[in-house]
VOPA-473272 format. One record per residue: residue number from 1; residue in one letter; x, y, z of N, C-alpha, C, O in turn. Coordinates in steps of 0.2 Angstrom, whole numbers. Layout:
+-----+---------+-------+-------+-------+-------+-------+-------+-------+-------+-------+-------+-------+-------+
| num | residuo |    nX |    nY |    nZ |   caX |   caY |   caZ |    cX |    cY |    cZ |    oX |    oY |    oZ |
+-----+---------+-------+-------+-------+-------+-------+-------+-------+-------+-------+-------+-------+-------+
| NUM |       a |     X |     Y |     Z |     X |     Y |     Z |     X |     Y |     Z |     X |     Y |     Z |
...
+-----+---------+-------+-------+-------+-------+-------+-------+-------+-------+-------+-------+-------+-------+
END
This chain:
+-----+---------+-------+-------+-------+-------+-------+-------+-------+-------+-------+-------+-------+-------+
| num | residuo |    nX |    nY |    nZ |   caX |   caY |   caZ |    cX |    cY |    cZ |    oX |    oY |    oZ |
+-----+---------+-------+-------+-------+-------+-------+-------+-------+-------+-------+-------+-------+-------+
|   1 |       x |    36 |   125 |  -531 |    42 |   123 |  -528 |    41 |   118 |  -522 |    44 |   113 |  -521 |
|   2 |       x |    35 |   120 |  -518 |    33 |   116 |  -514 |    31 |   109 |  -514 |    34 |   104 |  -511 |
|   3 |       x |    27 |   108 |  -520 |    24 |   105 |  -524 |    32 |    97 |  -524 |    32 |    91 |  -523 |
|   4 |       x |    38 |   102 |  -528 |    43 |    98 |  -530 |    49 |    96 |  -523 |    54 |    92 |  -523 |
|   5 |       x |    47 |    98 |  -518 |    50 |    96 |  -512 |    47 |    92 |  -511 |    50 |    87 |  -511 |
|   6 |       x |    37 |    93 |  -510 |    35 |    87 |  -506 |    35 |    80 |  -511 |    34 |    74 |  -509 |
|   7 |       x |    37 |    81 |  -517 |    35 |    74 |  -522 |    43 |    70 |  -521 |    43 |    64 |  -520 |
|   8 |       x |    49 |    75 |  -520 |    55 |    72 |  -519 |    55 |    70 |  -511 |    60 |    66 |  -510 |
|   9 |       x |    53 |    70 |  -507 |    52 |    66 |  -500 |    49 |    62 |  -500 |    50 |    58 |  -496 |
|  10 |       x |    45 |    61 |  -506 |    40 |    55 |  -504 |    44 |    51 |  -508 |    44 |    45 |  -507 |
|  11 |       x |    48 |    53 |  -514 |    52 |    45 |  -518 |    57 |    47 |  -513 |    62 |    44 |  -515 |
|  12 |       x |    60 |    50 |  -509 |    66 |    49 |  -505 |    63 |    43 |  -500 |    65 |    37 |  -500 |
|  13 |       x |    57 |    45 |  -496 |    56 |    41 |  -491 |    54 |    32 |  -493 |    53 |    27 |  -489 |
|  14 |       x |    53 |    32 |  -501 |    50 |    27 |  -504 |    56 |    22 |  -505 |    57 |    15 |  -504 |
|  15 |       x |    60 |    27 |  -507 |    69 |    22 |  -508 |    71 |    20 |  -499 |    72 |    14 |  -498 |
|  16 |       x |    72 |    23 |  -495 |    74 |    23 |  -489 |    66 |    16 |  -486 |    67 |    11 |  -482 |
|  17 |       x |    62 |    17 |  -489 |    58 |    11 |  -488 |    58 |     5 |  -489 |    55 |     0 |  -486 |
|  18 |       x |    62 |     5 |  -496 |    61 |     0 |  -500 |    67 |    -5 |  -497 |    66 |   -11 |  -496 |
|  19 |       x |    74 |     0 |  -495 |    80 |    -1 |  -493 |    79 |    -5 |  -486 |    82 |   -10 |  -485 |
|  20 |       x |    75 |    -2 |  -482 |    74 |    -4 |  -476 |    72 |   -11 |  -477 |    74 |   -16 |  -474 |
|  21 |       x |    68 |   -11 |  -480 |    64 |   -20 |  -481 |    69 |   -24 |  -485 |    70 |   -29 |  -482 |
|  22 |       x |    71 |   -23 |  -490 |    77 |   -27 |  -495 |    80 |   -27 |  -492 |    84 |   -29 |  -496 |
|  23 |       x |    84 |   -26 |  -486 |    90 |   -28 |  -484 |    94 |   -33 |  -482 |    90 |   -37 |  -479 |
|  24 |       x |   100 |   -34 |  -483 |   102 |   -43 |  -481 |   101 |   -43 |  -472 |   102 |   -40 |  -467 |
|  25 |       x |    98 |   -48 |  -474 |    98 |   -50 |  -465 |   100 |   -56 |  -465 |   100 |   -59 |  -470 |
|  26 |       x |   103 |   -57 |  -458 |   108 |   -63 |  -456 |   102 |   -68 |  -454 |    97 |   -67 |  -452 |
|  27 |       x |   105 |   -77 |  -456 |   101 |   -80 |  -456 |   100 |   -80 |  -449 |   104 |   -76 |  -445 |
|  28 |       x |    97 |   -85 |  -446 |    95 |   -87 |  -436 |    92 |   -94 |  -435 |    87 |   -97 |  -438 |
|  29 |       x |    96 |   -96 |  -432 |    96 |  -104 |  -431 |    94 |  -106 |  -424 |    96 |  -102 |  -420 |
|  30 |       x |    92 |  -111 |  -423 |    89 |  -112 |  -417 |    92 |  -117 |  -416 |    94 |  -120 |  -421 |
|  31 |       x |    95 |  -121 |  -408 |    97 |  -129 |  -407 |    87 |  -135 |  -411 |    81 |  -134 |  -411 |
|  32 |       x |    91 |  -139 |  -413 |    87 |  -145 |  -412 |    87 |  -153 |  -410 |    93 |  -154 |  -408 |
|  33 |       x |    85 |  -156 |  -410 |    87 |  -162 |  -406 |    87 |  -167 |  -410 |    82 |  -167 |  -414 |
|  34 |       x |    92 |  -174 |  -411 |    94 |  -175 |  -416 |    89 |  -181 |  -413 |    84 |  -181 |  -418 |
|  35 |       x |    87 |  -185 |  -409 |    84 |  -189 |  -407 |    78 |  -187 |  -403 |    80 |  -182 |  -399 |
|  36 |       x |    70 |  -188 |  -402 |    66 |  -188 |  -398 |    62 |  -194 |  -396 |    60 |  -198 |  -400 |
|  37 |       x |    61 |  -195 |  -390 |    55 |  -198 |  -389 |    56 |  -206 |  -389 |    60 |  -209 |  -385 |
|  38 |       x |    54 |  -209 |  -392 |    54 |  -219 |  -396 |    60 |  -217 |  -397 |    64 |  -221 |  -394 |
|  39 |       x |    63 |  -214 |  -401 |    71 |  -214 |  -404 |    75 |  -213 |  -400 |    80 |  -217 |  -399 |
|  40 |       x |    75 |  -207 |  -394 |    82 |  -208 |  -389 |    80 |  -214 |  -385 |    85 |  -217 |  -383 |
|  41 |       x |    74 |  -216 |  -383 |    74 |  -223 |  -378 |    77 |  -229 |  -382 |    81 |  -233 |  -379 |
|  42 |       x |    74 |  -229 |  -389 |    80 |  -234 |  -394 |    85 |  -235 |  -393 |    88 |  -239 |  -390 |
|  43 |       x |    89 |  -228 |  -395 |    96 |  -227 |  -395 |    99 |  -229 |  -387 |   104 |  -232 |  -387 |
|  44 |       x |    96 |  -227 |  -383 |    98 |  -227 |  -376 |    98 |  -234 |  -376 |   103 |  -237 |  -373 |
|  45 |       x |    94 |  -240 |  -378 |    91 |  -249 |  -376 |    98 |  -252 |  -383 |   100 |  -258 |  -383 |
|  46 |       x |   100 |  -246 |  -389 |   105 |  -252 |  -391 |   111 |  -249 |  -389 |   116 |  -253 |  -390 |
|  47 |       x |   112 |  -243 |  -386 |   120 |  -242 |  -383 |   120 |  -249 |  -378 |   124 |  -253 |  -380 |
|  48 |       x |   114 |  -250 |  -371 |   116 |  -254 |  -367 |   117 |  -260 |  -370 |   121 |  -264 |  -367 |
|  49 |       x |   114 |  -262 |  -374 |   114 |  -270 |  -378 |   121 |  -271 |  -384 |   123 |  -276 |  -386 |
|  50 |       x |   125 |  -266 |  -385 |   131 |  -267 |  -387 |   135 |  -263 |  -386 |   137 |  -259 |  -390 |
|  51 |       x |   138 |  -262 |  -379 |   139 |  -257 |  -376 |   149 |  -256 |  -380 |   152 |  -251 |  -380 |
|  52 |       x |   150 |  -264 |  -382 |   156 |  -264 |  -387 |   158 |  -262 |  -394 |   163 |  -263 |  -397 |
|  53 |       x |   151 |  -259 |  -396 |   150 |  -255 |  -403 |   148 |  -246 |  -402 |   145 |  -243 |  -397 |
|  54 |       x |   151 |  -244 |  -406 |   148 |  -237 |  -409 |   141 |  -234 |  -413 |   140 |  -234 |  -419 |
|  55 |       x |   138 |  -233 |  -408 |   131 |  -232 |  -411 |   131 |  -224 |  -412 |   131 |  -219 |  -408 |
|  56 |       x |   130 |  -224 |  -420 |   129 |  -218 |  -421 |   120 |  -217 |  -425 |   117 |  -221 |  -429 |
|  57 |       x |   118 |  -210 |  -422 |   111 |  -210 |  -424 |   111 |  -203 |  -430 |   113 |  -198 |  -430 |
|  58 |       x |   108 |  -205 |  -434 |   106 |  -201 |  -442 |   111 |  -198 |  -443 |   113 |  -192 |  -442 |
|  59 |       x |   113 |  -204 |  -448 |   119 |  -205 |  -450 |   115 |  -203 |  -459 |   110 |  -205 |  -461 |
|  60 |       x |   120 |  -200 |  -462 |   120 |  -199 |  -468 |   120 |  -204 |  -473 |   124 |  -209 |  -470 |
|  61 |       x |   118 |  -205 |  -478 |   117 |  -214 |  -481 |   125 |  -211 |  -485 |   130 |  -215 |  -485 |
|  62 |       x |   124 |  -205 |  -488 |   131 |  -204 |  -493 |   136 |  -206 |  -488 |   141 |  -209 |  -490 |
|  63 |       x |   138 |  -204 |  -481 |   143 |  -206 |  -479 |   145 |  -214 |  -475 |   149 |  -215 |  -470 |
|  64 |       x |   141 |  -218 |  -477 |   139 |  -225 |  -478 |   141 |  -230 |  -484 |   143 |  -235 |  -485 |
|  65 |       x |   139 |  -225 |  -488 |   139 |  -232 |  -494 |   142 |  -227 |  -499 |   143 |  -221 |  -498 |
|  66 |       x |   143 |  -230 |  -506 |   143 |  -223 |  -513 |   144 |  -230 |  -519 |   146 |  -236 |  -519 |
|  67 |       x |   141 |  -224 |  -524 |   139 |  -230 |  -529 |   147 |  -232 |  -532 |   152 |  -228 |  -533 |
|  68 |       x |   147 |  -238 |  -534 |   154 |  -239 |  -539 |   152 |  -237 |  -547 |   146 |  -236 |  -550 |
|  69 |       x |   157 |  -236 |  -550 |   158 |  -234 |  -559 |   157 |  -227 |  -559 |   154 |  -224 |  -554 |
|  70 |       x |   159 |  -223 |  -567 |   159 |  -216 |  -567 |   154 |  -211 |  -573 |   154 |  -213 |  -578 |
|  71 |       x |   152 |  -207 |  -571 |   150 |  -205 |  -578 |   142 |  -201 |  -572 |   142 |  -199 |  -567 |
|  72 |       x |   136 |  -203 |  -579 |   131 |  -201 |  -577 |   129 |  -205 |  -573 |   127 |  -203 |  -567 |
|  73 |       x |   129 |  -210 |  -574 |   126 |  -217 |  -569 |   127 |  -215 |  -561 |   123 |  -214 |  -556 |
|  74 |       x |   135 |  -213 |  -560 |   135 |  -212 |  -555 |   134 |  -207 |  -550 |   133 |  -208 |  -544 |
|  75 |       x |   134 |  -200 |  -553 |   130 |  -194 |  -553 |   124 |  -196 |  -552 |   121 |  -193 |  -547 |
|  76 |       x |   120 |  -199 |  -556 |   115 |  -199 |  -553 |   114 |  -205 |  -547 |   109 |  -204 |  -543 |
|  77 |       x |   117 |  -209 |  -547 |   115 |  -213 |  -541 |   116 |  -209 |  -534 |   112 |  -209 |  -530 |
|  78 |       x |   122 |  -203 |  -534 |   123 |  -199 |  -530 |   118 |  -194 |  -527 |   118 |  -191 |  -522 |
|  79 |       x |   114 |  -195 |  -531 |   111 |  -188 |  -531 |   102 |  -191 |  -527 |    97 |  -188 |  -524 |
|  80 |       x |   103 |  -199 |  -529 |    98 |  -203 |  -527 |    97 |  -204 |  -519 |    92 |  -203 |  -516 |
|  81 |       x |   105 |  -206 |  -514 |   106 |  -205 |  -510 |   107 |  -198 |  -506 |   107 |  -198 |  -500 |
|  82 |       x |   107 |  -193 |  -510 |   109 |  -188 |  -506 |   102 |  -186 |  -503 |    97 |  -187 |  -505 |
|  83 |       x |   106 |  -182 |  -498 |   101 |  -180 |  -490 |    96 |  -186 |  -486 |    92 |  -185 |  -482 |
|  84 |       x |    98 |  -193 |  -488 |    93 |  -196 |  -486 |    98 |  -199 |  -480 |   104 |  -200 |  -481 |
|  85 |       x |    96 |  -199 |  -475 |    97 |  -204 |  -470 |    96 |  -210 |  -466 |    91 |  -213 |  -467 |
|  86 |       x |   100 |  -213 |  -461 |    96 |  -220 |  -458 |    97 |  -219 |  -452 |   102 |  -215 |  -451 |
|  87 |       x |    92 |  -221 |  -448 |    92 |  -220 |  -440 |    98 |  -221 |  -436 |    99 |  -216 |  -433 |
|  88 |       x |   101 |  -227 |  -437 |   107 |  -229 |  -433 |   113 |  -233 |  -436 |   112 |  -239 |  -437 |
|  89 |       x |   117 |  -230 |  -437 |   123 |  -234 |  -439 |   127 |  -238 |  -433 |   130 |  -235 |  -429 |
|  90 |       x |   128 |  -245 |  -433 |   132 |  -247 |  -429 |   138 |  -250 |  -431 |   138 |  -255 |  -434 |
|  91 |       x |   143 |  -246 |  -428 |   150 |  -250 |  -428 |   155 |  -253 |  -425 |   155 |  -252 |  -419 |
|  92 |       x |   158 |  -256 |  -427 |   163 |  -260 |  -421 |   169 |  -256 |  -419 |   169 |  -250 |  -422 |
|  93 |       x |   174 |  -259 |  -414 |   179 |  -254 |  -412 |   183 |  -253 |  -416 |   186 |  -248 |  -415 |
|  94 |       x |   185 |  -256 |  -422 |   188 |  -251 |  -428 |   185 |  -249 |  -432 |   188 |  -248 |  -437 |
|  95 |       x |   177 |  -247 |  -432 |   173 |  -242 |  -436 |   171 |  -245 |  -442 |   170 |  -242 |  -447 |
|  96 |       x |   172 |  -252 |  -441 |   169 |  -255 |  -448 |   162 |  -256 |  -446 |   159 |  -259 |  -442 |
|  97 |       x |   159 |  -254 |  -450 |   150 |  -254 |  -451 |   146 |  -262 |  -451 |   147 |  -266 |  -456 |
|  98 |       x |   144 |  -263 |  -446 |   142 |  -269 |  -446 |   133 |  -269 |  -447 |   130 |  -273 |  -450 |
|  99 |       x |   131 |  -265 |  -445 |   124 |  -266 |  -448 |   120 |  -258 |  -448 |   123 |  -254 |  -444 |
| 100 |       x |   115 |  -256 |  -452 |   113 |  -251 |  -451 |   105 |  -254 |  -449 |   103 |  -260 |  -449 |
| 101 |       x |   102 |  -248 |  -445 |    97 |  -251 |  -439 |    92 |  -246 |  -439 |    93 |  -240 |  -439 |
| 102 |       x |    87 |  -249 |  -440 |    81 |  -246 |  -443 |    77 |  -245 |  -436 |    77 |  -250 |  -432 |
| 103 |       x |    73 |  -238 |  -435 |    67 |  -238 |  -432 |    61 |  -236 |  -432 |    60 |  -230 |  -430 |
| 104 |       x |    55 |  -241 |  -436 |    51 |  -242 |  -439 |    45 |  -238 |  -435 |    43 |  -238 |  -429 |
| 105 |       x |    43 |  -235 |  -438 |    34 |  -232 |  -434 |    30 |  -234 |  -438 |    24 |  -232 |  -436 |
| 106 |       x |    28 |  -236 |  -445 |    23 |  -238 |  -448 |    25 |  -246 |  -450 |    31 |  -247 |  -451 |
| 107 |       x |    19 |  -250 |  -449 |    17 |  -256 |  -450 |    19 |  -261 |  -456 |    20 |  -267 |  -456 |
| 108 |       x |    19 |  -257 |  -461 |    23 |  -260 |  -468 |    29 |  -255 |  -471 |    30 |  -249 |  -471 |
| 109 |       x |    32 |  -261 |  -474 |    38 |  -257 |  -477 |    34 |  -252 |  -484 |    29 |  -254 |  -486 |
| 110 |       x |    36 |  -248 |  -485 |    37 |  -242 |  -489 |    41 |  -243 |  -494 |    47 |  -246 |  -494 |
| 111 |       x |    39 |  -242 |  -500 |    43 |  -244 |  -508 |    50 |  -240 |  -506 |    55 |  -244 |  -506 |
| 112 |       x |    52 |  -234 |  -504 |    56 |  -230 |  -503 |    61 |  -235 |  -497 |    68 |  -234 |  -498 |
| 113 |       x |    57 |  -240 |  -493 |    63 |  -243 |  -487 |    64 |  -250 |  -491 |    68 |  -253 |  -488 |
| 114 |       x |    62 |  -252 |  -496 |    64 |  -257 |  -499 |    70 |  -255 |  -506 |    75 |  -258 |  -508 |
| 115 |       x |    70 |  -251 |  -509 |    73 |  -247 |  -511 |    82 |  -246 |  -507 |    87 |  -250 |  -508 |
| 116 |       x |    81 |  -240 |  -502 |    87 |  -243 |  -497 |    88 |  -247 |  -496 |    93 |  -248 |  -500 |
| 117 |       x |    86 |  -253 |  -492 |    89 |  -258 |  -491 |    92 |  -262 |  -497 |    97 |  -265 |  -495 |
| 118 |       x |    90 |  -262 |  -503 |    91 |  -264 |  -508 |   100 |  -261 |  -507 |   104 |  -264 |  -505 |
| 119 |       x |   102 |  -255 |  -510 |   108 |  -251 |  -510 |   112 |  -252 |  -503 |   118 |  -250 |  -502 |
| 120 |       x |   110 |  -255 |  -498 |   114 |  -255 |  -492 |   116 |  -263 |  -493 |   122 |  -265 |  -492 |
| 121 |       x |   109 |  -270 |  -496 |   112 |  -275 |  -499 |   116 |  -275 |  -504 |   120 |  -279 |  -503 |
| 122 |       x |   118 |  -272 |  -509 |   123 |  -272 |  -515 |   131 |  -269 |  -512 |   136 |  -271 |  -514 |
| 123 |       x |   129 |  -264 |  -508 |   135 |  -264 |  -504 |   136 |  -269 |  -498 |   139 |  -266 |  -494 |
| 124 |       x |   134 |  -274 |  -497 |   135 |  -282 |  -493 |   136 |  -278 |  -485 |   141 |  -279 |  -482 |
| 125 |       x |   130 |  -273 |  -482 |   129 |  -270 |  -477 |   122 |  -272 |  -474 |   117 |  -269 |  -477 |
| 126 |       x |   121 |  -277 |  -471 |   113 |  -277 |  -468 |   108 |  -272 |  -464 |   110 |  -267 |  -461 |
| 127 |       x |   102 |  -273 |  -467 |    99 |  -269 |  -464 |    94 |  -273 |  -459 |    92 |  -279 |  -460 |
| 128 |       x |    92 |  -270 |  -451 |    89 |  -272 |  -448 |    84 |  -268 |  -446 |    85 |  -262 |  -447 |
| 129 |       x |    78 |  -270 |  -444 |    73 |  -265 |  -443 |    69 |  -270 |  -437 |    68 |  -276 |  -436 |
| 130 |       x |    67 |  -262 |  -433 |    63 |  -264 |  -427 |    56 |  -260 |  -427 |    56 |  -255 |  -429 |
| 131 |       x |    50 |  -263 |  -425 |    46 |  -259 |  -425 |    43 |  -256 |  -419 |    44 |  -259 |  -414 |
| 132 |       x |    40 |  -251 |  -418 |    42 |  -245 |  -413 |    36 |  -248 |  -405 |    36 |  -245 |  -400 |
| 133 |       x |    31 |  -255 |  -409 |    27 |  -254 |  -404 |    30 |  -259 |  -401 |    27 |  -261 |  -396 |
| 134 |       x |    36 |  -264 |  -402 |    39 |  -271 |  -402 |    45 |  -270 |  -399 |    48 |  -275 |  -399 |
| 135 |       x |    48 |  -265 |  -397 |    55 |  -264 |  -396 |    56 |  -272 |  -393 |    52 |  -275 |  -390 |
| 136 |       x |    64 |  -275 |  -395 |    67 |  -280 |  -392 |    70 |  -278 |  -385 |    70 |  -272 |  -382 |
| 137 |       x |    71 |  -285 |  -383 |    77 |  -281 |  -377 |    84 |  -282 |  -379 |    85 |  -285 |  -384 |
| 138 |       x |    88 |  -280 |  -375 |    96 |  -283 |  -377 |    98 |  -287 |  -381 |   102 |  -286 |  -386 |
| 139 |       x |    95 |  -293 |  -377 |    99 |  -300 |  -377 |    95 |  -302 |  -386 |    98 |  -305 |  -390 |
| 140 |       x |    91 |  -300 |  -388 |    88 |  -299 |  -395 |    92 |  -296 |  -399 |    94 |  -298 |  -405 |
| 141 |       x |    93 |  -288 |  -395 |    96 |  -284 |  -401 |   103 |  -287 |  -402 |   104 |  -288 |  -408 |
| 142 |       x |   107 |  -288 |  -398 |   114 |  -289 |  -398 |   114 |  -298 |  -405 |   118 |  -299 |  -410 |
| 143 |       x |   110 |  -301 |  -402 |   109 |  -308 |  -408 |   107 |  -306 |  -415 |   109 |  -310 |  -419 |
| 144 |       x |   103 |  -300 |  -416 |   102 |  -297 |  -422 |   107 |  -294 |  -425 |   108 |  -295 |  -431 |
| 145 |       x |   109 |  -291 |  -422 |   117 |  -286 |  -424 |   122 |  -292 |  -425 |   122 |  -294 |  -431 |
| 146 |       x |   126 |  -297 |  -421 |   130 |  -301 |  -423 |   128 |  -306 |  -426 |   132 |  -310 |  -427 |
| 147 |       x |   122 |  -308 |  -426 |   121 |  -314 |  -432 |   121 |  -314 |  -440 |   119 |  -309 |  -443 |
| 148 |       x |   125 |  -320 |  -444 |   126 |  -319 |  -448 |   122 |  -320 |  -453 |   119 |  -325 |  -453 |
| 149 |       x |   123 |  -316 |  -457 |   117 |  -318 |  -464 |   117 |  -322 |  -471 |   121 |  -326 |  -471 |
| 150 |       x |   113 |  -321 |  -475 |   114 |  -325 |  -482 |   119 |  -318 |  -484 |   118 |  -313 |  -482 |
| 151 |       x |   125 |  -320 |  -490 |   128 |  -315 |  -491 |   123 |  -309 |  -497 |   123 |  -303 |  -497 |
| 152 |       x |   118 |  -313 |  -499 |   112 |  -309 |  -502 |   104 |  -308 |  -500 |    98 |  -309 |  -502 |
| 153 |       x |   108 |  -307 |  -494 |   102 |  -306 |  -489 |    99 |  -297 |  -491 |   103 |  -292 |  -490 |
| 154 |       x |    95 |  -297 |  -494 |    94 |  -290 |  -494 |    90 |  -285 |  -490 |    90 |  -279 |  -490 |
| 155 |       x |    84 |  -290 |  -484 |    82 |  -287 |  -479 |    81 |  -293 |  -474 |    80 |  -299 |  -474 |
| 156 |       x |    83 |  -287 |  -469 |    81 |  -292 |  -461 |    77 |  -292 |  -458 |    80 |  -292 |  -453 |
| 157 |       x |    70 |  -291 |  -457 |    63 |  -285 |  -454 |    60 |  -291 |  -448 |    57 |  -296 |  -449 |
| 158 |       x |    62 |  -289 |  -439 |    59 |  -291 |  -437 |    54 |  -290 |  -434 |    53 |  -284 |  -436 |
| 159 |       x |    49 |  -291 |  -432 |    44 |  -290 |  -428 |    43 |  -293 |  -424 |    41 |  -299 |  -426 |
| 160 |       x |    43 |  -294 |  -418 |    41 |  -300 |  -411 |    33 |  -300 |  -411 |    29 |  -296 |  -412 |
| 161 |       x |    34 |  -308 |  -410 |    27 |  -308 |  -408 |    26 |  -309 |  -401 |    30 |  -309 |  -396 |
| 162 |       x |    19 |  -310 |  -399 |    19 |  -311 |  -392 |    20 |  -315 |  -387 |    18 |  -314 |  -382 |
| 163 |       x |    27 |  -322 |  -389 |    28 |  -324 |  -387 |    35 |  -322 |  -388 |    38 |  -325 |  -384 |
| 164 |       x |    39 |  -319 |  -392 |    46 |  -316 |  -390 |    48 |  -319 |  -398 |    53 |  -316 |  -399 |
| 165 |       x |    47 |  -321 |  -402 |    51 |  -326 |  -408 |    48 |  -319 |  -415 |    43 |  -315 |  -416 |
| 166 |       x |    55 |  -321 |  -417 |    55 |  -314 |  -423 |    51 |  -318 |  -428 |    51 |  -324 |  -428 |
| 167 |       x |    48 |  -314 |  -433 |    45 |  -318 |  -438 |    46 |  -313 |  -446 |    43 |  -307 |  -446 |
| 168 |       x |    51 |  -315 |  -451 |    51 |  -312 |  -457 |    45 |  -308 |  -460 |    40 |  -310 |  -458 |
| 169 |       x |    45 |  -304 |  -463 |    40 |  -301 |  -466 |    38 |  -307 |  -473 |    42 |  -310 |  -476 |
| 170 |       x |    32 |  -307 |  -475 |    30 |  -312 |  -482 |    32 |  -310 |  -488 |    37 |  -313 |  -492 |
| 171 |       x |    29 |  -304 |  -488 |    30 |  -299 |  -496 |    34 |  -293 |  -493 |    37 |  -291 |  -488 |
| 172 |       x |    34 |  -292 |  -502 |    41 |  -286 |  -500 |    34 |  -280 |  -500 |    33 |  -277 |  -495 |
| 173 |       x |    30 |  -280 |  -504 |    24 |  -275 |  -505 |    18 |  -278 |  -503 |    16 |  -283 |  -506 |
| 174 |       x |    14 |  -276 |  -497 |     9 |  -283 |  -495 |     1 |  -283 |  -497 |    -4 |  -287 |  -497 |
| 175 |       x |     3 |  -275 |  -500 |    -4 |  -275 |  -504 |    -4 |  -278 |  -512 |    -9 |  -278 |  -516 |
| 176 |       x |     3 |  -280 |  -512 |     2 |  -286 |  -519 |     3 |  -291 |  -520 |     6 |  -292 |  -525 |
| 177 |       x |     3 |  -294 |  -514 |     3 |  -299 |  -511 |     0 |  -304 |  -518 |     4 |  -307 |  -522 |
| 178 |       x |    -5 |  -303 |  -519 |   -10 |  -306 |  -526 |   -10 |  -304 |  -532 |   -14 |  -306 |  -535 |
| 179 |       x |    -4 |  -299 |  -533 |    -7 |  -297 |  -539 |    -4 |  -301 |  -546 |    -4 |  -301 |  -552 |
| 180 |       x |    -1 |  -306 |  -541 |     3 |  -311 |  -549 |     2 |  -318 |  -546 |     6 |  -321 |  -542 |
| 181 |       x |    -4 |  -321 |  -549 |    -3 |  -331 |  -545 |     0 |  -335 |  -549 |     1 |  -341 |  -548 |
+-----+---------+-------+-------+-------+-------+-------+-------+-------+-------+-------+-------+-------+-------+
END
């Protein structure tokens, strides 16, 4: 009898163990900060340089652009854009999107940012990019955001040089720059 007590306590206590650990727990979230560092001093240098636009920062690409036509194509174009974002959306005072604003930390464009810019070009949305050791001042940014483009313009890539003058990027991939003479 002993015997069948102590074996039923030990699968009691094993169920009450089992339960104790399986049990739903509530999830727990922490604040995070949507901008640091290079990015809030950005965001802070283009509020002051268009202080007549709405700068919003990491900005969803789905709720910028969305593909045209129905079916799978589009589904999967959806699915292409989803979760990805862009640094800064700028718009004017009726919220029409004037340019989306890139801020660059690596040196060469990335197959993935030629790609976006690509779908932000087909949607006749410019893309600007700045690079993070190069920041403009105002009177730059503000001329880059209201200057107009080729209507298939599909990227705009500055980088200053040390004398102040923006210079296009050559290649779209710069490591294959030669792979076709």
């Amino acid at each position: 009898m002993k015997e069948i007590i102590v074996a039923a306590s030990i699968v009691l206590g094993g169920l009450l163990l089992w339960g104790y650990l399986h049990r739903e727990r509530s999830f727990r979230f922490r604040e995070r900060a949507v901008l640091t560092g290079g990015e809030l001093e950005f965001f802070f240098r283009l509020r002051d340089a268009l202080p007549e636009c709405v700068i919003c920062p990491q900005v969803a690409v789905a709720a910028l652009i969305e593909p045209t036509g129905a079916g799978p194509l589009r589904h999967k174009a959806l699915a292409s854009i989803g979760g990805k974002r862009v640094g800064y959306a700028v718009f004017d005072e009726s919220m029409q999107l004037l340019a989306v604003v890139e801020y660059d930390h690596h040196g060469r464009r990335k197959r993935s940012d030629v790609l976006r810019d690509a779908w932000f070009a087909s949607a006749g949305v410019r893309t600007i990019r700045f690079h993070a050791k190069h920041l403009p001042n105002e009177g730059m940014i503000k001329s880059r955001i209201f200057a107009h483009s080729k209507p298939n313009s599909h990227y705009i890539d500055y980088q200053l040089g040390r004398e102040g003058e923006s210079k296009p990027s050559k290649a779209l991939w710069p490591n294959t720059v030669n792979a076709h003479p």
